[in-house]
PQR file of N, CA, C, O and H, with PARSE charges and radii, in Angstrom:
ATOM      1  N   UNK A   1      -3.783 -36.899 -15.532 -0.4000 1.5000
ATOM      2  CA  UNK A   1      -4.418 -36.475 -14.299 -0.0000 2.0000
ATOM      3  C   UNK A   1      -4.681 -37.706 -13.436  0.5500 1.7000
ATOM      4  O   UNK A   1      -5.034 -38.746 -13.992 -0.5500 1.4000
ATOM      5  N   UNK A   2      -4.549 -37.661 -12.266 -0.4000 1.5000
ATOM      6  CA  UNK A   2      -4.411 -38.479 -11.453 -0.0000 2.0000
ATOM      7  C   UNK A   2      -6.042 -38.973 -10.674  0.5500 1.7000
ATOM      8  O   UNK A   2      -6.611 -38.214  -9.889 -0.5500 1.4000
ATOM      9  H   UNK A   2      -4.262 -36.817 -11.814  0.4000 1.0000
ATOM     10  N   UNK A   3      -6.566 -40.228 -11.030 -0.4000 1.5000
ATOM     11  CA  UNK A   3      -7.521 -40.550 -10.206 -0.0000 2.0000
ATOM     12  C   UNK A   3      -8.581 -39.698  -9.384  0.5500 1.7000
ATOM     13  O   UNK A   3      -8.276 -39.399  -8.230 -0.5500 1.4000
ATOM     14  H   UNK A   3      -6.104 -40.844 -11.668  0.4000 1.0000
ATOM     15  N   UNK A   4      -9.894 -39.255  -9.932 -0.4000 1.5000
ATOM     16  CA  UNK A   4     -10.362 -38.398  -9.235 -0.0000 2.0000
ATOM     17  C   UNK A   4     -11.552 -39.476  -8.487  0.5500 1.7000
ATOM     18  O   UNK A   4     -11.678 -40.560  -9.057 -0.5500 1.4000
ATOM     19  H   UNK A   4     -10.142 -39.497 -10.870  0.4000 1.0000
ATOM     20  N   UNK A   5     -12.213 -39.291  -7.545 -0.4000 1.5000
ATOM     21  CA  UNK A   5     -13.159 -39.941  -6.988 -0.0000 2.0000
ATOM     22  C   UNK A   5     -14.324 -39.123  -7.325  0.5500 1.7000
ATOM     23  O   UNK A   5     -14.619 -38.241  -6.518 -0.5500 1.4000
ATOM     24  H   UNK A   5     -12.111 -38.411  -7.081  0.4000 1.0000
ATOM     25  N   UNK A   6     -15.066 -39.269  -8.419 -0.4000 1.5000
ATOM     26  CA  UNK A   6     -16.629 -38.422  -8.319 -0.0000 2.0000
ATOM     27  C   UNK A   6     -17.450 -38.166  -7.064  0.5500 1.7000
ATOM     28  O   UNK A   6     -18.223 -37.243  -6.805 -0.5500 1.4000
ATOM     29  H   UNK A   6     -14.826 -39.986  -9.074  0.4000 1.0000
ATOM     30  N   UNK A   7     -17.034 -39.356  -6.265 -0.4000 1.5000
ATOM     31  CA  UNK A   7     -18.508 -39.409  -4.815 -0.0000 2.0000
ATOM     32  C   UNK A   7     -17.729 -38.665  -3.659  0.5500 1.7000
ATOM     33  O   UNK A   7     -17.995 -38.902  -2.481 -0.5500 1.4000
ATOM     34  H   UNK A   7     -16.406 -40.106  -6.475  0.4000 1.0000
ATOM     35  N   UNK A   8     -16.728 -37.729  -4.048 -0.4000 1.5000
ATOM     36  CA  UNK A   8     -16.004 -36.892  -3.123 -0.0000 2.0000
ATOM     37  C   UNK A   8     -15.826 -35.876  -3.387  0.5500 1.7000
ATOM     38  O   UNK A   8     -15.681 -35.671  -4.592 -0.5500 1.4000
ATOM     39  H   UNK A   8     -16.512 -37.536  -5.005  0.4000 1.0000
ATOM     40  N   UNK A   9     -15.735 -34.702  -2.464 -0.4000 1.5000
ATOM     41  CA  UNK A   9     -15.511 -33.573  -2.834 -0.0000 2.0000
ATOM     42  C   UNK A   9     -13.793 -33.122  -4.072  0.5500 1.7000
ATOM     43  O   UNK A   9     -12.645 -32.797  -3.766 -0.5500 1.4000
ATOM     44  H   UNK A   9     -15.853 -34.868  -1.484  0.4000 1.0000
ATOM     45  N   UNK A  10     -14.256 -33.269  -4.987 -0.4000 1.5000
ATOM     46  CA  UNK A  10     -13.510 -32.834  -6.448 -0.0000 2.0000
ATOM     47  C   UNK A  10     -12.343 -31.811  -6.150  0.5500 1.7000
ATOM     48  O   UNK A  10     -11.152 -31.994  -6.400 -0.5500 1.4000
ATOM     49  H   UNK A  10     -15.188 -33.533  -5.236  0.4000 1.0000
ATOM     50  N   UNK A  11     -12.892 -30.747  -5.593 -0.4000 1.5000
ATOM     51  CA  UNK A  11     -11.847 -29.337  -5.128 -0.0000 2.0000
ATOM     52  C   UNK A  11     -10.893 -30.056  -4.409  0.5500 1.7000
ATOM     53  O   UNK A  11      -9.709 -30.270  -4.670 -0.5500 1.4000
ATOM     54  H   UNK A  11     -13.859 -30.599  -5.389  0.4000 1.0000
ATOM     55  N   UNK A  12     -11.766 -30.487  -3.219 -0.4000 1.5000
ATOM     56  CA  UNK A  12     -10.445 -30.848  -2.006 -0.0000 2.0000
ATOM     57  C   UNK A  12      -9.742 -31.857  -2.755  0.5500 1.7000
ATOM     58  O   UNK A  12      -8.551 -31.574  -2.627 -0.5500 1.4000
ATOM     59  H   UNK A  12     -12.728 -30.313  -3.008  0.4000 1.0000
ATOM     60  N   UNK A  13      -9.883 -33.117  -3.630 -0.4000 1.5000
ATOM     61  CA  UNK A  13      -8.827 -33.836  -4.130 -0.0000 2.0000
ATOM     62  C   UNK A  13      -7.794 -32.617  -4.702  0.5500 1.7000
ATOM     63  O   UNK A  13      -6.670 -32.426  -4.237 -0.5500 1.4000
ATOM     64  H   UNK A  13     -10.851 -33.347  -3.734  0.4000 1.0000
ATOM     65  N   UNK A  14      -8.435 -31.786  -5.868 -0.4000 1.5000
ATOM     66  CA  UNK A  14      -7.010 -31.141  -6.449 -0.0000 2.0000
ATOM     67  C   UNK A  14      -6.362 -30.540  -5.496  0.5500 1.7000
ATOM     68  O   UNK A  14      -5.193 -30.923  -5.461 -0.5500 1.4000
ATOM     69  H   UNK A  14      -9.348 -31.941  -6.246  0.4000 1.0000
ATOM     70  N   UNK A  15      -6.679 -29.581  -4.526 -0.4000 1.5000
ATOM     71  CA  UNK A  15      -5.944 -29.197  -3.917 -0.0000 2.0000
ATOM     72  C   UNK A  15      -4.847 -30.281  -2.809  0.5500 1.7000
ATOM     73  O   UNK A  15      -3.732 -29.879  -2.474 -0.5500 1.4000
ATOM     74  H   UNK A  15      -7.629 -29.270  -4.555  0.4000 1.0000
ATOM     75  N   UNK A  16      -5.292 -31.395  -2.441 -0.4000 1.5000
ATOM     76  CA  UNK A  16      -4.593 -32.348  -2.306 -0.0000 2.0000
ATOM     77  C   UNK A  16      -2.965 -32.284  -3.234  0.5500 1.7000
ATOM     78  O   UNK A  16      -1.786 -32.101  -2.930 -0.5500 1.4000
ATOM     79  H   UNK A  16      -6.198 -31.721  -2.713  0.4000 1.0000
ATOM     80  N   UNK A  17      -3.708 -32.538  -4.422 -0.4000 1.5000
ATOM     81  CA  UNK A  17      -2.660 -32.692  -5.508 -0.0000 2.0000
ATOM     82  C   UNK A  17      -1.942 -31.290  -5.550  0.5500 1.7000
ATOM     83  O   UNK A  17      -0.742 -31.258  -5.279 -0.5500 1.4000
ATOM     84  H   UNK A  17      -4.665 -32.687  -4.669  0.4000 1.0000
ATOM     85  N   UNK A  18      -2.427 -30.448  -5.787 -0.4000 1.5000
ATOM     86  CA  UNK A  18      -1.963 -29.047  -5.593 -0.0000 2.0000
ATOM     87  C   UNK A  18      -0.410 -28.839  -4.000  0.5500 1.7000
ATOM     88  O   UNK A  18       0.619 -28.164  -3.962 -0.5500 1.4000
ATOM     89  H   UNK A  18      -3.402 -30.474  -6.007  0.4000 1.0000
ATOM     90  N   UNK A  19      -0.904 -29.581  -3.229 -0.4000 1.5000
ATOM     91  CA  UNK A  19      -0.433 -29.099  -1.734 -0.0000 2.0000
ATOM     92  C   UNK A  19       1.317 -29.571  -1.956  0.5500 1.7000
ATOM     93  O   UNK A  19       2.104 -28.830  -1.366 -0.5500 1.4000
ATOM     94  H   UNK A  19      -1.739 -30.130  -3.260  0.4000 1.0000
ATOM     95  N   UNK A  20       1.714 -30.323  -2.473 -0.4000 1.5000
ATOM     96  CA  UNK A  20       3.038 -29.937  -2.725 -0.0000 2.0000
ATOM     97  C   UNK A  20       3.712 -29.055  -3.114  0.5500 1.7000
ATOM     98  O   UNK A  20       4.661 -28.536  -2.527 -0.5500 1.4000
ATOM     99  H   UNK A  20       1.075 -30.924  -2.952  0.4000 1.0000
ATOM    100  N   UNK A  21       3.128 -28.715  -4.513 -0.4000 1.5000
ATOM    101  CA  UNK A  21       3.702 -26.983  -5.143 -0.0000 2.0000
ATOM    102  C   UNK A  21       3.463 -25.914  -4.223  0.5500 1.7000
ATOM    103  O   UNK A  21       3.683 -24.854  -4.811 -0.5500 1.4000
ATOM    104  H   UNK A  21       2.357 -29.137  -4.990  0.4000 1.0000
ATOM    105  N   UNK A  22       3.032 -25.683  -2.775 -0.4000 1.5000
ATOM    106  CA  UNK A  22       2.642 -24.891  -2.251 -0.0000 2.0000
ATOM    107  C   UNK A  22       3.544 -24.679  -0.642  0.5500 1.7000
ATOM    108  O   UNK A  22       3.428 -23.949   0.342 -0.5500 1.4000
ATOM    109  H   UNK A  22       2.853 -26.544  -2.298  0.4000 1.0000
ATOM    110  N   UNK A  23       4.587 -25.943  -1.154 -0.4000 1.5000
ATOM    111  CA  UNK A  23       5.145 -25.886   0.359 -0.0000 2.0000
ATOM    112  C   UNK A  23       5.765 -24.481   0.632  0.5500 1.7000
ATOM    113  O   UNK A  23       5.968 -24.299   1.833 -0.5500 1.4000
ATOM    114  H   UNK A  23       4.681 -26.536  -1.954  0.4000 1.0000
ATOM    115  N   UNK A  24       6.105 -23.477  -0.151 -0.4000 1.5000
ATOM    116  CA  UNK A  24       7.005 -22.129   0.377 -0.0000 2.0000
ATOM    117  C   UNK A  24       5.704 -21.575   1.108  0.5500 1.7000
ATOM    118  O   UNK A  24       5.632 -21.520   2.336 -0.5500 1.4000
ATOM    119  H   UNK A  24       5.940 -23.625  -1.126  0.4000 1.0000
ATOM    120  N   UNK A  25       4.804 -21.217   0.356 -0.4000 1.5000
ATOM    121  CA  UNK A  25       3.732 -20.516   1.316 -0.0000 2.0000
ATOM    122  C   UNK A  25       3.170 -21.431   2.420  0.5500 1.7000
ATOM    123  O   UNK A  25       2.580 -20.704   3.220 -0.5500 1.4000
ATOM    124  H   UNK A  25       4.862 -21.262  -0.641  0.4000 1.0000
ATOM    125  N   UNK A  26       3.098 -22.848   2.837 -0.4000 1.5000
ATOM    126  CA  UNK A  26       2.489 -23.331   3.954 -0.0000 2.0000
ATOM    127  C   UNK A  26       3.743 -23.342   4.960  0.5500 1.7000
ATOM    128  O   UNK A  26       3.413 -23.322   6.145 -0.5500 1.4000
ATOM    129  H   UNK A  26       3.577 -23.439   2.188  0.4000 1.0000
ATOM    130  N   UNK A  27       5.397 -23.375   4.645 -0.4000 1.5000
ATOM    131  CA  UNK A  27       6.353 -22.984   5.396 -0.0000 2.0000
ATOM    132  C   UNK A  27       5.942 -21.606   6.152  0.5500 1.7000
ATOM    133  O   UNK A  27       5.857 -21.580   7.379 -0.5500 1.4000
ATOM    134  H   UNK A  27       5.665 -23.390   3.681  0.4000 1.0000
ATOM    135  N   UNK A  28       5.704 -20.514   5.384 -0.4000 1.5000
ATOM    136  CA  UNK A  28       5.723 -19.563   5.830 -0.0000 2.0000
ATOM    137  C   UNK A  28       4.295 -19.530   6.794  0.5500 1.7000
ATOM    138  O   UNK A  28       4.394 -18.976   7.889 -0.5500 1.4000
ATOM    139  H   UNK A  28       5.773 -20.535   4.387  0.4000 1.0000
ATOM    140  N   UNK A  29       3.162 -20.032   6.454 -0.4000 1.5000
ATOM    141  CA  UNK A  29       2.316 -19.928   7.251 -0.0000 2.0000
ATOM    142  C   UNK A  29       2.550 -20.618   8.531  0.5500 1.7000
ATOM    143  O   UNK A  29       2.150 -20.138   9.592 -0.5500 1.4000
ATOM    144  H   UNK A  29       3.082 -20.482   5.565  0.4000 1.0000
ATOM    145  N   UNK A  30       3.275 -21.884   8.446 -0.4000 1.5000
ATOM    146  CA  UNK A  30       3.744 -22.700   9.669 -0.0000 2.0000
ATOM    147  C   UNK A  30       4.378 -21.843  10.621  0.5500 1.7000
ATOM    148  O   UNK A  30       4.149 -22.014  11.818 -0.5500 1.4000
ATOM    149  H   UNK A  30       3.599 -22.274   7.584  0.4000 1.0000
ATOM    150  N   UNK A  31       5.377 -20.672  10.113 -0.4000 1.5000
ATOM    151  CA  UNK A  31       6.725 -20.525  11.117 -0.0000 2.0000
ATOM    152  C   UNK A  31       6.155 -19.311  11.270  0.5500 1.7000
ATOM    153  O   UNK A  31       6.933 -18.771  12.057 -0.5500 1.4000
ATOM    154  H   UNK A  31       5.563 -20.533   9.140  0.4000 1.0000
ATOM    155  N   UNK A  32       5.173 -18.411  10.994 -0.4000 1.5000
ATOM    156  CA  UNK A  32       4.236 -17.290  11.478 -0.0000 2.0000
ATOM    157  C   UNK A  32       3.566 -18.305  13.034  0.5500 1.7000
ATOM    158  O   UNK A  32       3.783 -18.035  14.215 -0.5500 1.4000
ATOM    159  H   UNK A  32       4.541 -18.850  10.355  0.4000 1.0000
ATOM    160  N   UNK A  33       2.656 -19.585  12.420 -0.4000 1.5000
ATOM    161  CA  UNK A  33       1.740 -20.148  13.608 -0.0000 2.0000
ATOM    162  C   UNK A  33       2.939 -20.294  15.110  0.5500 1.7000
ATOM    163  O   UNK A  33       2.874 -20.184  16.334 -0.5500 1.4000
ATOM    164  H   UNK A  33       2.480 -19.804  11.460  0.4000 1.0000
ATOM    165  N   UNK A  34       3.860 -20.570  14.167 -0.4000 1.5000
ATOM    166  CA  UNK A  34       5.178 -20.791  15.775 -0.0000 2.0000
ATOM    167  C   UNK A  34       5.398 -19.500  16.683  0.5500 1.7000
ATOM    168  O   UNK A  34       5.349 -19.303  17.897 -0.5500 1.4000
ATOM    169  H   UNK A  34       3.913 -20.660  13.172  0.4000 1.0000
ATOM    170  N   UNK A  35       5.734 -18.490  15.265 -0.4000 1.5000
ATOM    171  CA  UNK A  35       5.669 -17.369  16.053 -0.0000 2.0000
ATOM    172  C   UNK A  35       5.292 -16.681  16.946  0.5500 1.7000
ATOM    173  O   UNK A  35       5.866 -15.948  17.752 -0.5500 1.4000
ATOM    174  H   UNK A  35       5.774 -18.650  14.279  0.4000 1.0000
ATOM    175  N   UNK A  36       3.521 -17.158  16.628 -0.4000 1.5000
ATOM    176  CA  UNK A  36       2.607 -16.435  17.379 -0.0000 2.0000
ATOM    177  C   UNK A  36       2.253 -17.098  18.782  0.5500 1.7000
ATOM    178  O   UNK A  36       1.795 -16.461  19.730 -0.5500 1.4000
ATOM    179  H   UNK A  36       3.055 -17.753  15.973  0.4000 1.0000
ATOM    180  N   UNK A  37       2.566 -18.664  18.791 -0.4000 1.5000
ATOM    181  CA  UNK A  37       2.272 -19.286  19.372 -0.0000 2.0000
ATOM    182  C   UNK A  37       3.346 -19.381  20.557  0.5500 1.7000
ATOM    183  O   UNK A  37       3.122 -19.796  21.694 -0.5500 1.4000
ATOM    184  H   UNK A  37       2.939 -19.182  18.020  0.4000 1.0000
ATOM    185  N   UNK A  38       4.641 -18.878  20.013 -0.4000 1.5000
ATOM    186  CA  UNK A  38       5.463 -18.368  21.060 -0.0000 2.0000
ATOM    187  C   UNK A  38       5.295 -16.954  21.693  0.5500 1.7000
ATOM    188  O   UNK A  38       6.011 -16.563  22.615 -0.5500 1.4000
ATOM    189  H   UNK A  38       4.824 -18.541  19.090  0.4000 1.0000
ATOM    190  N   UNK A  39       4.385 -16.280  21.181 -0.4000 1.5000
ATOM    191  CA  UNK A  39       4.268 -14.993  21.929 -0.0000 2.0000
ATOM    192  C   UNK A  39       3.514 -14.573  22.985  0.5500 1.7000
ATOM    193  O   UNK A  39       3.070 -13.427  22.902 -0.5500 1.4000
ATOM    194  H   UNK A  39       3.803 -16.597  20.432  0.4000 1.0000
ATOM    195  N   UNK A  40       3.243 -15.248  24.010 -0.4000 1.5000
ATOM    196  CA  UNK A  40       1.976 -14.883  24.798 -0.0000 2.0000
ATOM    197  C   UNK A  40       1.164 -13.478  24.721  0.5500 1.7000
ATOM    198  O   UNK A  40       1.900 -12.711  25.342 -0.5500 1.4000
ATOM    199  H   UNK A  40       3.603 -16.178  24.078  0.4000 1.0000
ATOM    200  N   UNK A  41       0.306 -12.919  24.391 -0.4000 1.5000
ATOM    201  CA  UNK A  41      -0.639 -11.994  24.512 -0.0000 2.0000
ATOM    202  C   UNK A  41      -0.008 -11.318  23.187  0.5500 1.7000
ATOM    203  O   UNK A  41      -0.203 -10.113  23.024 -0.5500 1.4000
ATOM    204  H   UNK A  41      -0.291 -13.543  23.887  0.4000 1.0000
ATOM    205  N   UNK A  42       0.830 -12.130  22.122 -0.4000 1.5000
ATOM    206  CA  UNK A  42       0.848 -11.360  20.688 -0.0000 2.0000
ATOM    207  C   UNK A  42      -0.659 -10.492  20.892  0.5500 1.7000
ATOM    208  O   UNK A  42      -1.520 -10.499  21.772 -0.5500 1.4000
ATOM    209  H   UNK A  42       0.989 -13.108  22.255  0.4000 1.0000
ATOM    210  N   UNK A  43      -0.448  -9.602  19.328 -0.4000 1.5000
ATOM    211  CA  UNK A  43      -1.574  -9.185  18.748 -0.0000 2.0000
ATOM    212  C   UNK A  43      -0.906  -9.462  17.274  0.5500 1.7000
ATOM    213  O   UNK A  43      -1.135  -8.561  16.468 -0.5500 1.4000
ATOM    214  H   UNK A  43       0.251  -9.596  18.613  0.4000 1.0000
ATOM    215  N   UNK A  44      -0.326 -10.269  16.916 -0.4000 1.5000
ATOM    216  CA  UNK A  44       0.190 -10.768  15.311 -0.0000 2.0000
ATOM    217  C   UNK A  44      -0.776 -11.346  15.446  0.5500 1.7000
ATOM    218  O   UNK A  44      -1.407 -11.678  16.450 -0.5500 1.4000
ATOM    219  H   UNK A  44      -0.140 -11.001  17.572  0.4000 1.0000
ATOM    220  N   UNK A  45      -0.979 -11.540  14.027 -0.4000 1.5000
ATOM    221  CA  UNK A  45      -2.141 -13.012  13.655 -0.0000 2.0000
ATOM    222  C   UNK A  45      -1.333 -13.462  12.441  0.5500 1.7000
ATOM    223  O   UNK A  45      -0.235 -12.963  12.195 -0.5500 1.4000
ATOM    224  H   UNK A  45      -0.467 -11.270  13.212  0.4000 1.0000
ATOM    225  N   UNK A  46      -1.929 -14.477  11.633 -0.4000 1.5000
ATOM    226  CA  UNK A  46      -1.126 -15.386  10.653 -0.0000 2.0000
ATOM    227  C   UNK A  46      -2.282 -15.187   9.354  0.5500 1.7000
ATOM    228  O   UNK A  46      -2.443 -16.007   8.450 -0.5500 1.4000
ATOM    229  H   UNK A  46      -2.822 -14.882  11.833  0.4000 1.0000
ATOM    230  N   UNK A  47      -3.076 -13.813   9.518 -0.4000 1.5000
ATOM    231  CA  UNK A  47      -4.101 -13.957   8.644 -0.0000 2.0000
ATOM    232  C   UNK A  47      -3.700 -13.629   7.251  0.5500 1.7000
ATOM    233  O   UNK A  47      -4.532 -13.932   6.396 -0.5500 1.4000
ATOM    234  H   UNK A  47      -2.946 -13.146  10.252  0.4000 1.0000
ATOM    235  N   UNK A  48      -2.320 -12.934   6.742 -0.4000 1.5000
ATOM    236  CA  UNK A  48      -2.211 -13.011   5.648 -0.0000 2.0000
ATOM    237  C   UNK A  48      -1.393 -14.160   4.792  0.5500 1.7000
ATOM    238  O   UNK A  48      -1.412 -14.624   3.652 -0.5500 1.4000
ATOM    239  H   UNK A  48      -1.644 -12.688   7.436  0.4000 1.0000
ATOM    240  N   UNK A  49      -0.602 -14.357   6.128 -0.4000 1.5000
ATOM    241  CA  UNK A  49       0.015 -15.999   5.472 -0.0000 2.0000
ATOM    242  C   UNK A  49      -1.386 -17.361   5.108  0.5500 1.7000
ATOM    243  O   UNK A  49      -1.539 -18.135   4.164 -0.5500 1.4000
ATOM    244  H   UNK A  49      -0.587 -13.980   7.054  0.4000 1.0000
ATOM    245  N   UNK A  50      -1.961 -17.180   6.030 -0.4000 1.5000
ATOM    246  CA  UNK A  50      -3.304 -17.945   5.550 -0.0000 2.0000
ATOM    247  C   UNK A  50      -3.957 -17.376   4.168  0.5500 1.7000
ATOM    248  O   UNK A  50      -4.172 -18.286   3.367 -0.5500 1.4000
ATOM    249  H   UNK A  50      -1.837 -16.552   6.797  0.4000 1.0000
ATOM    250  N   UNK A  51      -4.186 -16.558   3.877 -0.4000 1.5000
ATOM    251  CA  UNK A  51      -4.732 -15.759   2.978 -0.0000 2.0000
ATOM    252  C   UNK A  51      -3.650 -16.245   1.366  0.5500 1.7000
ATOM    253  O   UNK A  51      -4.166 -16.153   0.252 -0.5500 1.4000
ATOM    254  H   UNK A  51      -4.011 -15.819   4.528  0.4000 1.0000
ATOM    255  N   UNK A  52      -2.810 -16.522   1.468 -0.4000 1.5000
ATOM    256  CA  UNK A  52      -1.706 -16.247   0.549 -0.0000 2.0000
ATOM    257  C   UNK A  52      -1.749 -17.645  -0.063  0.5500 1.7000
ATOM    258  O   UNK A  52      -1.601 -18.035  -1.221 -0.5500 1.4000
ATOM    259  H   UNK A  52      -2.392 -16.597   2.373  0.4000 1.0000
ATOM    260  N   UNK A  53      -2.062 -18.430   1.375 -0.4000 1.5000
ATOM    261  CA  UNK A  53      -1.503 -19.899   1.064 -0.0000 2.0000
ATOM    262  C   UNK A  53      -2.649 -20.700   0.437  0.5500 1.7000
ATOM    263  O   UNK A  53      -2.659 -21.491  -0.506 -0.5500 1.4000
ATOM    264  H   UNK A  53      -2.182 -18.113   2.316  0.4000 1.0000
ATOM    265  N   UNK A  54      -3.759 -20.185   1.375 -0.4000 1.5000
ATOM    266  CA  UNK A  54      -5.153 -20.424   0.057 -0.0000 2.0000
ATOM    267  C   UNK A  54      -5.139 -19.984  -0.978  0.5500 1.7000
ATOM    268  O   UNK A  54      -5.242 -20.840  -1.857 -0.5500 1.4000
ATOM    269  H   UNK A  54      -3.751 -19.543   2.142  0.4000 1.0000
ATOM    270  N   UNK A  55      -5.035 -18.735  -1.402 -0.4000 1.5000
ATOM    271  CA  UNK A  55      -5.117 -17.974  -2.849 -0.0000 2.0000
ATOM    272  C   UNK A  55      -4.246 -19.276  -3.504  0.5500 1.7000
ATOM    273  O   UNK A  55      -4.730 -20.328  -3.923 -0.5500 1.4000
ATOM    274  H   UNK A  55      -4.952 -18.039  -0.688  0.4000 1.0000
ATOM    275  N   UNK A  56      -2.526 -18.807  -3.458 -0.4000 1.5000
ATOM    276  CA  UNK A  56      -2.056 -19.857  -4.276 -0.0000 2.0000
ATOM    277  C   UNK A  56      -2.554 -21.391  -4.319  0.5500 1.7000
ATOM    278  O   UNK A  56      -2.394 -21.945  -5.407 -0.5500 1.4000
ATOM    279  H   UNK A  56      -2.133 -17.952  -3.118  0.4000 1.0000
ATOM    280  N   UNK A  57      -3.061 -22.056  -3.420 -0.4000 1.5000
ATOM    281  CA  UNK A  57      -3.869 -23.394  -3.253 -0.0000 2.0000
ATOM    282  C   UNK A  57      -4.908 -23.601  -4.356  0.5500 1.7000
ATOM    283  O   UNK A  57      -4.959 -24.600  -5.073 -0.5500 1.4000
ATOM    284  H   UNK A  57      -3.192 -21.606  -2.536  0.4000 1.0000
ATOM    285  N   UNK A  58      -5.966 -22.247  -4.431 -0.4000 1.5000
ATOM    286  CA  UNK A  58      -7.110 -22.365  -5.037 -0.0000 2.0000
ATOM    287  C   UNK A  58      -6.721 -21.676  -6.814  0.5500 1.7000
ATOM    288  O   UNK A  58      -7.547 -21.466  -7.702 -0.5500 1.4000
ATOM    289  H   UNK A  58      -5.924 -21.435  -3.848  0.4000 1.0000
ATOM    290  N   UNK A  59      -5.227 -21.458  -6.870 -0.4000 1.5000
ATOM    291  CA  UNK A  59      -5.002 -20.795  -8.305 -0.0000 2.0000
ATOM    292  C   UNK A  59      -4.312 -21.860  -8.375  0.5500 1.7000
ATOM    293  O   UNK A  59      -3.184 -21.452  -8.652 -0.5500 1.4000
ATOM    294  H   UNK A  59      -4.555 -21.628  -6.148  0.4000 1.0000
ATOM    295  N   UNK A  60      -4.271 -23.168  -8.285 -0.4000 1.5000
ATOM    296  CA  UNK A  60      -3.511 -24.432  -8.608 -0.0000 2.0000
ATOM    297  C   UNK A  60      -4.719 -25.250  -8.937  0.5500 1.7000
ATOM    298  O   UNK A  60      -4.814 -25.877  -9.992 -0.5500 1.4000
ATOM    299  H   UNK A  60      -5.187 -23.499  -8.060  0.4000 1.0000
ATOM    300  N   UNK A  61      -5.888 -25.225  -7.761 -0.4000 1.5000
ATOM    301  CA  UNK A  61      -6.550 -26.348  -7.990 -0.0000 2.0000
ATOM    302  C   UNK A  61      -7.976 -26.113  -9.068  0.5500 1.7000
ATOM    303  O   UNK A  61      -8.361 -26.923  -9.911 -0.5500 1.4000
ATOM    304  H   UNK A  61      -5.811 -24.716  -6.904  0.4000 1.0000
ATOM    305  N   UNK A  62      -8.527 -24.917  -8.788 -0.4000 1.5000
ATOM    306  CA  UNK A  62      -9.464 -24.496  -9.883 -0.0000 2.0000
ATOM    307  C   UNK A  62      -9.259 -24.722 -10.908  0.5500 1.7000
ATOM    308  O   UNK A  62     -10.056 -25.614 -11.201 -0.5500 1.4000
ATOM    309  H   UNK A  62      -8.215 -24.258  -8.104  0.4000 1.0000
ATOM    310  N   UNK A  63      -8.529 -24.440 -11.934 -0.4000 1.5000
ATOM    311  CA  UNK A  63      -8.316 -24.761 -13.432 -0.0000 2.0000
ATOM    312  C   UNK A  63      -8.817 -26.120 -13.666  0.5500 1.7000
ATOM    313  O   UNK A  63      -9.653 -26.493 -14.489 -0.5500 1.4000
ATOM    314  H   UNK A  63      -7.882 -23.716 -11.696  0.4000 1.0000
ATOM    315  N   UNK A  64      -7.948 -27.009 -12.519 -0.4000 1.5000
ATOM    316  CA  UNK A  64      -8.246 -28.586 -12.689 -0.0000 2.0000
ATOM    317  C   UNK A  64      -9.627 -28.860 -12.795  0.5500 1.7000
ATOM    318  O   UNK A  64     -10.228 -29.216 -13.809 -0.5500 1.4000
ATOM    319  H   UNK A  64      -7.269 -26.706 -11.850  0.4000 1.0000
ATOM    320  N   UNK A  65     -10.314 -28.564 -11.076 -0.4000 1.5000
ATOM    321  CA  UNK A  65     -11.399 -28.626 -10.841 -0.0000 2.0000
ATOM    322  C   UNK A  65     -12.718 -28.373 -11.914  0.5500 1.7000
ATOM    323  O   UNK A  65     -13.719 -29.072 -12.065 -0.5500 1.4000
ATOM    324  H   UNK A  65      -9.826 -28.275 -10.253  0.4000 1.0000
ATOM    325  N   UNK A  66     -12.206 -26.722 -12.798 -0.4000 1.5000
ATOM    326  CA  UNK A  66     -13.328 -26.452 -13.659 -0.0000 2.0000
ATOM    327  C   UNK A  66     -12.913 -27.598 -15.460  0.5500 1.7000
ATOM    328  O   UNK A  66     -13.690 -27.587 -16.414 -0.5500 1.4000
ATOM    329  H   UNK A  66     -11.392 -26.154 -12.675  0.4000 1.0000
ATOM    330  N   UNK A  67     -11.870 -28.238 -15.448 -0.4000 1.5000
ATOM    331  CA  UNK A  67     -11.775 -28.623 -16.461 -0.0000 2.0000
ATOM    332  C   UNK A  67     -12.644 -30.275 -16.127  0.5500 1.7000
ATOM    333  O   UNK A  67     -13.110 -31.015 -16.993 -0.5500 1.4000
ATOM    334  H   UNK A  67     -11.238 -28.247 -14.673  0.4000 1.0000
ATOM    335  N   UNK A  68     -12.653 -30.445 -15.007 -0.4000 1.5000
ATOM    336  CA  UNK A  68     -12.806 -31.877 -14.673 -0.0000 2.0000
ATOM    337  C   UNK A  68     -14.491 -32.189 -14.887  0.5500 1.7000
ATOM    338  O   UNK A  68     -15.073 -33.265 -15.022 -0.5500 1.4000
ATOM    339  H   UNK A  68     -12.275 -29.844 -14.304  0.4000 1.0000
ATOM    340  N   UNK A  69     -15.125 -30.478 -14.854 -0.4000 1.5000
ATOM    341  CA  UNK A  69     -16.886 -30.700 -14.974 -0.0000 2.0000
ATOM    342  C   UNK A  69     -17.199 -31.463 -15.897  0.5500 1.7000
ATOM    343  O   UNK A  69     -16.403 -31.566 -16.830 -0.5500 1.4000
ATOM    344  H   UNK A  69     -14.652 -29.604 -14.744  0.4000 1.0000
ATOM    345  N   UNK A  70     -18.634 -32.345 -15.927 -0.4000 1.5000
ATOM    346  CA  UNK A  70     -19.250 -32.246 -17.091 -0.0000 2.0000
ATOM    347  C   UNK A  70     -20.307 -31.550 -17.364  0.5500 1.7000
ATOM    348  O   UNK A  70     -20.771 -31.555 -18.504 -0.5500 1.4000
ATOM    349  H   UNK A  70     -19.281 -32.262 -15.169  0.4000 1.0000
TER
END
């Protein structure tokens, strides 16, 4: 396991570490944000690609996170 900093928030490092294995879902959340952002007066939103890309984020980095307690 790679260098954790105690005097920092613990989660956000793993998910750091986590954020590579996650590039298919932050692709997809990216090219939804383009989407929408090309649509003037859309009513799309990007809320389940967000939704997806955290879930998988936080089912990568938790395990770490809860093994790392003391």
């Amino acid at each position: 396991m790679p260098d954790i900093d105690p005097n920092t928030d613990q989660l956000t490092q793993f998910r750091e570490i986590c954020e590579p294995k996650m590039a298919k879902f932050k692709e997809a959340l990216e090219e939804c944000n383009e989407r929408v952002n090309g649509k003037p007066g859309t009513l799309e939103t990007c809320h389940q690609e967000m939704i997806d890309y955290i879930n998988q984020l936080d089912h990568c980095a938790m395990p770490k996170a809860f093994k790392s307690l003391k």
